[in-house]
BAFI-3210 file (N, C-alpha, C; in Angstrom, 3 decimals, decimal comma, padded with zeros to 6 digits):
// residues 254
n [1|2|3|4|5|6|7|8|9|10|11|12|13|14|15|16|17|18|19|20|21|22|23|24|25|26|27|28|29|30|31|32|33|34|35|36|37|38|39|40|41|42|43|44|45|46|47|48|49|50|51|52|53|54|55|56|57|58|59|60|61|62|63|64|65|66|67|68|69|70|71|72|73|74|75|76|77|78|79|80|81|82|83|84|85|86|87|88|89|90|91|92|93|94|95|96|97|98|99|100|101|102|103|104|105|106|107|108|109|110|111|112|113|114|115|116|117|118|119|120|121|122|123|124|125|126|127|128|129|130|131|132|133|134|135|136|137|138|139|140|141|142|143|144|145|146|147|148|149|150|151|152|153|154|155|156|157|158|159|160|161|162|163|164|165|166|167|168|169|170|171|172|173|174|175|176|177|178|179|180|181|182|183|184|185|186|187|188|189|190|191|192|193|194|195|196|197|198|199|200|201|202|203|204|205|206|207|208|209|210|211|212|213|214|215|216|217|218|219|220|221|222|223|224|225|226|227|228|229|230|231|232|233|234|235|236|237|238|239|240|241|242|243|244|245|246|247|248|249|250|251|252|253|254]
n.u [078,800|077,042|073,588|072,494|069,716|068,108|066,407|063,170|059,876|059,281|060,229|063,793|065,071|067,786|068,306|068,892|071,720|072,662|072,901|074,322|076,446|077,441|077,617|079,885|081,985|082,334|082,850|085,372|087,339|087,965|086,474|084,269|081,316|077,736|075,229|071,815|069,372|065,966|064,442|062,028|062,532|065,132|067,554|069,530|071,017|071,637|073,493|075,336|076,476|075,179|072,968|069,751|068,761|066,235|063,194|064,115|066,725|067,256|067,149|064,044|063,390|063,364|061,701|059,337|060,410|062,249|064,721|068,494|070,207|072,635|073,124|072,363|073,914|075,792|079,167|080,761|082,368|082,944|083,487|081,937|079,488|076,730|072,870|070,247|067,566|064,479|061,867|059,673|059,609|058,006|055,654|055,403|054,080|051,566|050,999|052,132|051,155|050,789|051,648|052,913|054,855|055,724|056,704|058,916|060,714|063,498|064,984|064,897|066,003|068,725|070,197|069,909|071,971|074,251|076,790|077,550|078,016|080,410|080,782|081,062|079,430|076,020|074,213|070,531|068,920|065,857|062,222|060,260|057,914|055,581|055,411|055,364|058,516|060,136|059,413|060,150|062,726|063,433|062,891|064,569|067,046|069,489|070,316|069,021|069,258|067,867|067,521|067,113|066,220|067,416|064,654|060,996|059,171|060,582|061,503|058,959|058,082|060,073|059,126|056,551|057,836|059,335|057,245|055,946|057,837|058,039|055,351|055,968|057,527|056,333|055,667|058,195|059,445|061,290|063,456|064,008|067,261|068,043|069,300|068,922|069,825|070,586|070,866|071,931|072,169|072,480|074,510|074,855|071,614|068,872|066,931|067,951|068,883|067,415|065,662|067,844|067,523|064,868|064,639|066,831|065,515|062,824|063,794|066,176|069,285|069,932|069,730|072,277|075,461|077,202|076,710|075,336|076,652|075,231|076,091|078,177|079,273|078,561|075,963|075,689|077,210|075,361|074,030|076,398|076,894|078,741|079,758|080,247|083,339|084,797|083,813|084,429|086,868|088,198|086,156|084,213|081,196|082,533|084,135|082,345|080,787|082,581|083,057|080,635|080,545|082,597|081,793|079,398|080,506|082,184|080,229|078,894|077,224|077,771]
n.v [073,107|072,592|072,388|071,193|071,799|070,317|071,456|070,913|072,183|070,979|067,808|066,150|068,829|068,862|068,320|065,443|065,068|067,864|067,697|065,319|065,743|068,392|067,415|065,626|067,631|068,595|066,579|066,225|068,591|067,596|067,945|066,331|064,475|063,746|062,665|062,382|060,464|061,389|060,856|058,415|057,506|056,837|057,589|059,239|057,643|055,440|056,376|056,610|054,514|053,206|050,831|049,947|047,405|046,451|049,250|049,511|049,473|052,038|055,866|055,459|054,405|056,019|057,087|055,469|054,619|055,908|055,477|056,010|058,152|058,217|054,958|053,816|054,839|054,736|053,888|055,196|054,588|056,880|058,977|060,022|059,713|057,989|058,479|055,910|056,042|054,567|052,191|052,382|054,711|056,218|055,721|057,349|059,888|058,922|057,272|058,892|061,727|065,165|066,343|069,045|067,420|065,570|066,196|067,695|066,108|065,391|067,296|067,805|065,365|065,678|067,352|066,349|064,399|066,035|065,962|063,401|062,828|062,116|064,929|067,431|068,813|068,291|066,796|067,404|065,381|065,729|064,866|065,300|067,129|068,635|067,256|065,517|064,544|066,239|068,893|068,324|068,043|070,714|071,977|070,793|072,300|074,293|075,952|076,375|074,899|075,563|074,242|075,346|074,061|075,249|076,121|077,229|075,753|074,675|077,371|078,673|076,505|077,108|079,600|078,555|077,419|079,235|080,425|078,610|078,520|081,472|081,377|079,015|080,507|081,926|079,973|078,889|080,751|082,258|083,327|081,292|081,125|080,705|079,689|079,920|078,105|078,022|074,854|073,103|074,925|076,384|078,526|078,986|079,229|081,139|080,930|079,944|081,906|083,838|083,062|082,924|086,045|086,375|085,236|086,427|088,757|087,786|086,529|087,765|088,671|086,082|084,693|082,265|082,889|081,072|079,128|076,316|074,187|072,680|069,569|067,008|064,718|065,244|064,866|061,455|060,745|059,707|057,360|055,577|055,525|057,083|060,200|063,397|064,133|061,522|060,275|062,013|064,304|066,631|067,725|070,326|070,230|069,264|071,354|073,430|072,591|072,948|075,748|076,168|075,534|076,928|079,347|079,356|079,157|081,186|083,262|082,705|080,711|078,244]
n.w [238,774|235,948|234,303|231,017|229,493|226,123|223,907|221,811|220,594|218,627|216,537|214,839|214,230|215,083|217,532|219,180|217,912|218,604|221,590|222,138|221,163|221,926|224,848|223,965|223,400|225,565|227,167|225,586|226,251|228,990|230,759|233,409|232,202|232,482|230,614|230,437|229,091|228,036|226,659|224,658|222,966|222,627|221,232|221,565|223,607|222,620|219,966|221,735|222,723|225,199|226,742|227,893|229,755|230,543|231,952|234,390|234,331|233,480|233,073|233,901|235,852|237,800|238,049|238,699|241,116|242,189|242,429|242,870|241,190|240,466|240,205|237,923|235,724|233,052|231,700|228,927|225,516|224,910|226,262|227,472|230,721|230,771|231,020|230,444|228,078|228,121|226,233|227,922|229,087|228,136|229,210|231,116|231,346|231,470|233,516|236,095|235,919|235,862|238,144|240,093|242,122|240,253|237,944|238,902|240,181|238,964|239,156|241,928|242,662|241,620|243,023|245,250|244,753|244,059|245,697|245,186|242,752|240,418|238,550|236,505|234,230|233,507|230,877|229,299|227,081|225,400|224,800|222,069|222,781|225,566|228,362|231,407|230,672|229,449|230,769|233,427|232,704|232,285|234,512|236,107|234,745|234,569|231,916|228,543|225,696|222,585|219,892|216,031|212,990|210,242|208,960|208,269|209,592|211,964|213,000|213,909|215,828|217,618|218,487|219,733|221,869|223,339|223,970|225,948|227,747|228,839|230,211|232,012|233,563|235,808|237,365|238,377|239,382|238,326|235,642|232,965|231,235|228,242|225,305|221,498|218,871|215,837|213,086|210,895|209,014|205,983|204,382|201,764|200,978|200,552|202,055|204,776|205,627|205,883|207,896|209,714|210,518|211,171|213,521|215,088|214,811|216,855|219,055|219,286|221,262|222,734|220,741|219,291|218,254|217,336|214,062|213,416|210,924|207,805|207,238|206,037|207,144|209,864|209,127|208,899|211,175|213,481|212,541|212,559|215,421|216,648|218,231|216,514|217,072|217,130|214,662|212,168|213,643|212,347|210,678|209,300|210,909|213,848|213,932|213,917|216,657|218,627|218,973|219,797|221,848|223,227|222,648|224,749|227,077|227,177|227,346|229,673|230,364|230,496]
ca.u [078,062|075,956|072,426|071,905|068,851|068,163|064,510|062,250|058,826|059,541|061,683|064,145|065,623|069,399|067,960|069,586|072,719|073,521|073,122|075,166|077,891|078,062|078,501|081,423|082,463|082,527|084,339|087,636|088,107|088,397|084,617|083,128|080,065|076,864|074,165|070,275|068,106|064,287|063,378|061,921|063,063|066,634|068,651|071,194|071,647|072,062|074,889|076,673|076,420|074,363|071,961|069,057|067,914|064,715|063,140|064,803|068,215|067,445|065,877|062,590|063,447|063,376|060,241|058,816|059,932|062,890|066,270|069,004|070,605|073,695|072,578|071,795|074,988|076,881|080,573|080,673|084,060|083,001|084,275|080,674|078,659|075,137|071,751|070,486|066,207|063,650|061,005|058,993|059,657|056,822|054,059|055,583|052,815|049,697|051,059|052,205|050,538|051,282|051,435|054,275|055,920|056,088|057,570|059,938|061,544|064,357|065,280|064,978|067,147|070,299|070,186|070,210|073,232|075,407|077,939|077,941|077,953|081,474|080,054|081,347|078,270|074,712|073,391|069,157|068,362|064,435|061,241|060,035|056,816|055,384|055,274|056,586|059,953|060,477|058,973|060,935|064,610|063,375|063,000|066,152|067,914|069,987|070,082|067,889|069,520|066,672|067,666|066,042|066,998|066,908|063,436|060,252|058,206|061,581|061,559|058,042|058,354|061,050|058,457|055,621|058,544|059,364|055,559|055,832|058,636|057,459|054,756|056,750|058,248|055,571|055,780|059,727|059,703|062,859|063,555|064,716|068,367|068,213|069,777|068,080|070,475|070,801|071,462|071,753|072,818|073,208|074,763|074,173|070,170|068,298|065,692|068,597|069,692|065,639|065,421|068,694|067,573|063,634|065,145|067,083|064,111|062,447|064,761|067,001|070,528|069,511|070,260|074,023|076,117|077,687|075,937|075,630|076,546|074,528|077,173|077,843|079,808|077,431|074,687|076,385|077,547|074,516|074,463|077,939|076,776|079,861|080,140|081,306|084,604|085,133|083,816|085,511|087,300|088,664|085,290|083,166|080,701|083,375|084,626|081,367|080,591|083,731|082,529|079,514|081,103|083,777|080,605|078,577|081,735|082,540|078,601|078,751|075,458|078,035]
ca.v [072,160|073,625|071,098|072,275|070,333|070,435|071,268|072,173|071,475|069,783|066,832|066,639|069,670|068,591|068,268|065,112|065,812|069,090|067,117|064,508|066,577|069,401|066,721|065,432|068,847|069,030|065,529|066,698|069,252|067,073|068,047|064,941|064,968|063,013|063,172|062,288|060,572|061,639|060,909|056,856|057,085|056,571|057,723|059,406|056,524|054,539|056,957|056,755|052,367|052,682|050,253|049,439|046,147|046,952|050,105|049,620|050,264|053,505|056,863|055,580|053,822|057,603|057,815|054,104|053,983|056,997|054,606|057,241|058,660|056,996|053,437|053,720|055,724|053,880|054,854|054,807|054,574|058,406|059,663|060,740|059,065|057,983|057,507|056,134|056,119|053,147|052,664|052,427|055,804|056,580|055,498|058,319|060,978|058,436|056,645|059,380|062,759|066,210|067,367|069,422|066,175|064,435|067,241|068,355|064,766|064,933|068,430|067,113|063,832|065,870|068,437|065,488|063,892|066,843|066,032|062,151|061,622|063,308|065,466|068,475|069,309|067,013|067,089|066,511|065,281|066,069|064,402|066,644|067,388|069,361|066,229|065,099|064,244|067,824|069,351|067,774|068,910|072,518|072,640|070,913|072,753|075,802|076,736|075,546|075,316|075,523|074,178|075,483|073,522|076,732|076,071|078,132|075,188|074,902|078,254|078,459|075,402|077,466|080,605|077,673|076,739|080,695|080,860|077,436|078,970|082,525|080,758|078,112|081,218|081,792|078,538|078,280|082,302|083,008|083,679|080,750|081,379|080,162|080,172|079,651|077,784|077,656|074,189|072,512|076,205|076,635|080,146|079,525|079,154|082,516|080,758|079,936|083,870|084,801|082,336|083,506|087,372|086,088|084,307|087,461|089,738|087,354|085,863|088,921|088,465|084,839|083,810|082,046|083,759|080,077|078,136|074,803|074,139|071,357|068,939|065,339|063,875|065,516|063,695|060,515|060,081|059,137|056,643|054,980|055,449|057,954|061,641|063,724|064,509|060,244|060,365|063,000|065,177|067,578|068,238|071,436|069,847|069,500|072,811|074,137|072,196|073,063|076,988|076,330|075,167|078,194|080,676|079,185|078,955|082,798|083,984|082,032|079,945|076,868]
ca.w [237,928|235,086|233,961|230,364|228,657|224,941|223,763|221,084|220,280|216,686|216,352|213,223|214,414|214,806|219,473|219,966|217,533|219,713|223,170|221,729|220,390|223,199|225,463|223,831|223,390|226,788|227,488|224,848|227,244|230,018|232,121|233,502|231,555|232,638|229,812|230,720|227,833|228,547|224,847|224,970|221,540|223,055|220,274|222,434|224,739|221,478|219,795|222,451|223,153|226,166|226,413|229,275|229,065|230,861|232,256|235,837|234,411|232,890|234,029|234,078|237,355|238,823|238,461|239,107|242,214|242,829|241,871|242,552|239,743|239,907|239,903|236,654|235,090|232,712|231,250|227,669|225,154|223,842|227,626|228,303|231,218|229,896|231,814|228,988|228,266|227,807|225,550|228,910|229,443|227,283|229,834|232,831|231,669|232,056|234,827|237,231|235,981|235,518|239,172|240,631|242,517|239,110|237,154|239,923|240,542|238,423|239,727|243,145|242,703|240,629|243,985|246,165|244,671|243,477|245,776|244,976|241,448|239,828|237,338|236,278|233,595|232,592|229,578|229,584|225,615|225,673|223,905|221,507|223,077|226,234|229,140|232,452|230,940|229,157|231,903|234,569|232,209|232,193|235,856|236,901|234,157|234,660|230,781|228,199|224,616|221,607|218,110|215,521|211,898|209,487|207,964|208,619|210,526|213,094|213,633|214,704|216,620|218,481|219,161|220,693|222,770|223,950|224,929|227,180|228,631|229,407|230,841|233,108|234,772|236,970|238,149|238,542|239,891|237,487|233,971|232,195|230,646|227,373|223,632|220,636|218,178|213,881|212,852|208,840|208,795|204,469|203,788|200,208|200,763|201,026|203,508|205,643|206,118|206,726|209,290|210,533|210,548|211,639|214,609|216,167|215,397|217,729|220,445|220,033|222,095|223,454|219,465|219,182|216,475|216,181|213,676|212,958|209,434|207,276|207,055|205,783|208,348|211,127|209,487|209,088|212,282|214,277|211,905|213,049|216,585|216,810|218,420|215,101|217,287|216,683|213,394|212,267|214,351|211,437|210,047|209,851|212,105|215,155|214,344|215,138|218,613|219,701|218,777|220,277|223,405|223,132|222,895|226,062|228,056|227,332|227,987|231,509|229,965|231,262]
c.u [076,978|074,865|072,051|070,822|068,545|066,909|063,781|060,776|058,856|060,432|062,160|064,924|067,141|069,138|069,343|071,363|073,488|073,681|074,153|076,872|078,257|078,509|079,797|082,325|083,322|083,614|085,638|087,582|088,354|087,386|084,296|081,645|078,994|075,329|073,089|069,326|066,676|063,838|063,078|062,121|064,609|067,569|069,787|071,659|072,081|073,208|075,839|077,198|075,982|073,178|071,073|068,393|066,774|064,783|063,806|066,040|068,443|066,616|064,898|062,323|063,377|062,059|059,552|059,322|061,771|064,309|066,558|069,731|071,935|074,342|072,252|072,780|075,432|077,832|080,399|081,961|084,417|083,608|082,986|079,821|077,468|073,978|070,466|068,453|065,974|062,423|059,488|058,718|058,448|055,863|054,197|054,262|051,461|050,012|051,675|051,503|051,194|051,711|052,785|055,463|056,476|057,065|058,565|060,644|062,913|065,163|066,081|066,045|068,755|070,401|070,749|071,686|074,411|076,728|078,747|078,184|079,291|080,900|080,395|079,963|077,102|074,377|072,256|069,226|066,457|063,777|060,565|058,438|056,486|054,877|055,637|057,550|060,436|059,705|060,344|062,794|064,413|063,420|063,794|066,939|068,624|070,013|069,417|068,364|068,298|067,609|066,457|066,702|066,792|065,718|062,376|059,010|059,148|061,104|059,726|057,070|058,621|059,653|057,161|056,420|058,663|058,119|055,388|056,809|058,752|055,874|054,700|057,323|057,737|055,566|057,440|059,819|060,782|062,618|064,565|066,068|068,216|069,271|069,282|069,321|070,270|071,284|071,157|071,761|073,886|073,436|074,546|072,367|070,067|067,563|066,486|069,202|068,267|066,019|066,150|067,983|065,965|063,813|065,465|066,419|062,955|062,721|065,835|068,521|070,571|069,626|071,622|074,413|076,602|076,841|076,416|075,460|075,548|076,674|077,119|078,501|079,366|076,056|074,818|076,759|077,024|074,754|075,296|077,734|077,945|078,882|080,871|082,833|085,367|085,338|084,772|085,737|087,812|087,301|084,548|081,990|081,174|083,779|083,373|080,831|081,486|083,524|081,609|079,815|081,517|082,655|079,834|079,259|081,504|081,280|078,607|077,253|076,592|078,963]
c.v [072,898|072,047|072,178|071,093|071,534|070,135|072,342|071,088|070,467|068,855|067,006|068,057|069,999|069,139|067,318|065,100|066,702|068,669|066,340|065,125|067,642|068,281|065,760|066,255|068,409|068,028|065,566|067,560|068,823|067,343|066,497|065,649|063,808|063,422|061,875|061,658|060,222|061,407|059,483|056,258|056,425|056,595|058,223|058,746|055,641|054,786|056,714|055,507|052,351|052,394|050,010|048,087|045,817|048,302|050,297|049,976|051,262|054,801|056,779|054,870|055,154|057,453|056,746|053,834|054,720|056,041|056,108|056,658|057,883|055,733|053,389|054,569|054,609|054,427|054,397|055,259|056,051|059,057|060,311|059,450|059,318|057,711|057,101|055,663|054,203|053,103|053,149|053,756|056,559|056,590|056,579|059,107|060,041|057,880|057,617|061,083|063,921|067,595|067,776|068,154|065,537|064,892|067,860|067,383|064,824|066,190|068,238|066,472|064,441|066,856|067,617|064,399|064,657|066,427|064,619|061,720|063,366|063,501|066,871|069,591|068,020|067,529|066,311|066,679|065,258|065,398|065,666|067,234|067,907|068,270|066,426|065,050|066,020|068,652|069,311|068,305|069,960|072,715|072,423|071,697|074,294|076,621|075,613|075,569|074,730|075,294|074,716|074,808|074,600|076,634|077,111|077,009|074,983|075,832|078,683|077,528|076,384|078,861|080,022|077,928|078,038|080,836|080,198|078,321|080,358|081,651|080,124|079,259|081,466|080,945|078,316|079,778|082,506|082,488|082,285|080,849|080,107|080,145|079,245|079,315|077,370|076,087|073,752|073,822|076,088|078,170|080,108|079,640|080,488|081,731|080,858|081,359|084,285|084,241|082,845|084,879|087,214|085,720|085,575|088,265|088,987|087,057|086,882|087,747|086,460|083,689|083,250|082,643|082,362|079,378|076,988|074,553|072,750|070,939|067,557|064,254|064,156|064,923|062,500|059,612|059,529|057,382|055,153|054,880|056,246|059,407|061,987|064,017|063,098|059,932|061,032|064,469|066,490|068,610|069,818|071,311|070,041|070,747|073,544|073,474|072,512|075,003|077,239|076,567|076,495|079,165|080,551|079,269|080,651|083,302|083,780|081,327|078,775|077,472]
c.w [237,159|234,449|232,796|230,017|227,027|224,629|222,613|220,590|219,150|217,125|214,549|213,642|214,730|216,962|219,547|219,523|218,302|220,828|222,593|221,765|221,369|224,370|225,297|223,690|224,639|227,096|226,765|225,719|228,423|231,545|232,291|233,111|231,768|231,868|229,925|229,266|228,291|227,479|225,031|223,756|220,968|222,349|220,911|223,259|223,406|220,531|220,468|223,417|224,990|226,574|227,794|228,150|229,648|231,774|233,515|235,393|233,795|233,642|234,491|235,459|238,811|239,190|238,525|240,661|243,221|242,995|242,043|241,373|239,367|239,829|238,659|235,867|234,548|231,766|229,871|226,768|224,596|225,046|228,428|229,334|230,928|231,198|231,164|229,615|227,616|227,624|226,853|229,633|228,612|228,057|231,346|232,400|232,134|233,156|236,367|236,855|235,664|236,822|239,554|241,155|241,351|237,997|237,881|240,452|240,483|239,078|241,568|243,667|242,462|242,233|245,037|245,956|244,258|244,049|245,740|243,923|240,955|238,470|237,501|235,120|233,482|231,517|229,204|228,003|226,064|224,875|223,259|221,632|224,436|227,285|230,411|232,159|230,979|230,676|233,599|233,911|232,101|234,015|236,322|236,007|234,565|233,080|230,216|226,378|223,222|220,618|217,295|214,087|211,229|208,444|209,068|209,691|212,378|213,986|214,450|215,688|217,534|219,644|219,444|221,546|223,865|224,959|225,689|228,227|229,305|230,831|232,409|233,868|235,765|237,754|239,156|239,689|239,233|236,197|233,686|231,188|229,149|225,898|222,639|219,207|216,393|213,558|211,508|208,391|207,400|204,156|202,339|200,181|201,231|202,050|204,511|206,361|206,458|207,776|210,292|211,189|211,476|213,359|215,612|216,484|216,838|219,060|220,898|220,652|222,533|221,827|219,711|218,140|216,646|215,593|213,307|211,703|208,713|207,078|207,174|206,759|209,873|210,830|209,768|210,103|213,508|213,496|211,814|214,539|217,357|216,789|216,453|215,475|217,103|215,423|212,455|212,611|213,469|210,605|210,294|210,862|213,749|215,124|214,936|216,337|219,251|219,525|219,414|222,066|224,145|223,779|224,237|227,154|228,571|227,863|229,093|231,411|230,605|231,895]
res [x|x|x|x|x|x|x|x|x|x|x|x|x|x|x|x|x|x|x|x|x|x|x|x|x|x|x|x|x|x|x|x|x|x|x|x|x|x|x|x|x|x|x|x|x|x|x|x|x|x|x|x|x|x|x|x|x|x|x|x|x|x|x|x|x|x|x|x|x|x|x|x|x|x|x|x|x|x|x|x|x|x|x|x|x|x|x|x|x|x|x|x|x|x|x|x|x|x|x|x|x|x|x|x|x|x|x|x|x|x|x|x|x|x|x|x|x|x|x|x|x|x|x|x|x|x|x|x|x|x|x|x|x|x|x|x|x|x|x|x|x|x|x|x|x|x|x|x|x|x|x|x|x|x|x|x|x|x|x|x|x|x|x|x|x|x|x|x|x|x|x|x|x|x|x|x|x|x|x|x|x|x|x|x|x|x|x|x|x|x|x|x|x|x|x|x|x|x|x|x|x|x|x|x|x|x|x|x|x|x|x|x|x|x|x|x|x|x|x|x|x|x|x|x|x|x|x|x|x|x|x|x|x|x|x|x|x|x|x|x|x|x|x|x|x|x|x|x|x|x|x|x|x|x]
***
């Protein structure tokens, strides 16, 4: 079982897009895939038609009062199981804090059910800010995939995010496995080739060579409440998640 979560300081960055879309990746190949929404903005529980109709039937019941995890799973027609967020999920940092127990929950809970809930991968979608939720998907996570959209405020989004996570190692005692991903990736724009070339001088090896192209049926398809492999499956979009997939597979990042 591999727990990737999806995180960068900025939002707008094509975050919940790549959770979205790697985990359907993952479900055409036939992984049970159980994807996490920590954002209370709940767009990836909402792509993918799973709805809470108050905070008890979504994650935020973890941490109100430690609901296991798969009381709150629900199957959705994309093949991915959802545990889908609630706007209520907004009030976890003032109402339980920033202390180890609170940030180490979710970590905790996925450890304690590994061998009950069939799940072959999770996928944590993140809030785009430095909290309990994000917090809590970096420490249960085994990899940690960074979007960066190919602009110059992204990318130094991405190298905040590096410095949280150098940081967090002390805490965790191990090196965070990460990759630092290109997305709205225009080969005709010159910015888009700095960023590219800015990116590896920085992150080095831990960059993806696949990028994520700008593309109209990958924007679109939030939109529709459709995966782009629904939307459409032929597009340059799906060709690269299913590249993306290909590449994390081969590395041993999943």
């Amino acid at each position: 079982m591999t727990i990737v979560a999806v995180f960068n300081q900025k939002g707008g960055v094509g975050k919940t897009t790549t959770a979205v879309n790697l985990a359907a990746a993952l479900a055409s190949c036939g992984h049970q895939t159980v994807g996490i929404d920590l954002d209370p903005q709940a767009q990836f529980s909402a792509i993918l038609g799973a709805t809470a109709r108050s905070g008890d039937d979504s994650i935020c019941s973890l941490f109100q009062r430690n609901r296991p995890l798969r009381e709150t799973i629900q199957k959705t027609g994309s093949g991915i199981s959802v545990i889908p967020s609630h706007i209520e999920l907004s009030k976890v940092d003032a109402l339980y804090g920033k202390g180890y127990n609170a940030i180490n929950k979710l970590n905790v809970n996925l450890k304690a059910e590994k061998t009950d809930i069939a799940s072959d991968h999770w996928i944590l979608d993140c809030c785009p800010m430095i909290g309990v939720l994000s917090l809590n998907a970096i420490f249960a996570s085994d990899g940690l995939i960074v979007p960066i959209s190919a602009d110059y405020l992204s990318l130094k989004a991405a190298i905040q995010t590096e410095k949280t996570l150098n940081a967090l190692e002390g805490v965790l005692k191990r090196r965070i496995n990460r990759r630092y991903l290109l997305t709205r990736f225009d080969s005709r724009r010159r910015m888009a080739k700095n960023i590219l070339v800015l990116a590896q001088m920085q992150f080095g090896a831990d960059v993806c060579r696949t990028l994520i192209s700008e593309n109209v049926s990958l924007a679109e398809s939030p939109s529709l409440n459709k995966t782009i492999f629904e939307h459409a499956p032929k597009s340059q979009g799906a060709e690269d998640y299913d590249a993306l997939l290909d590449e994390l597979i081969k590395s041993g990042f999943i």
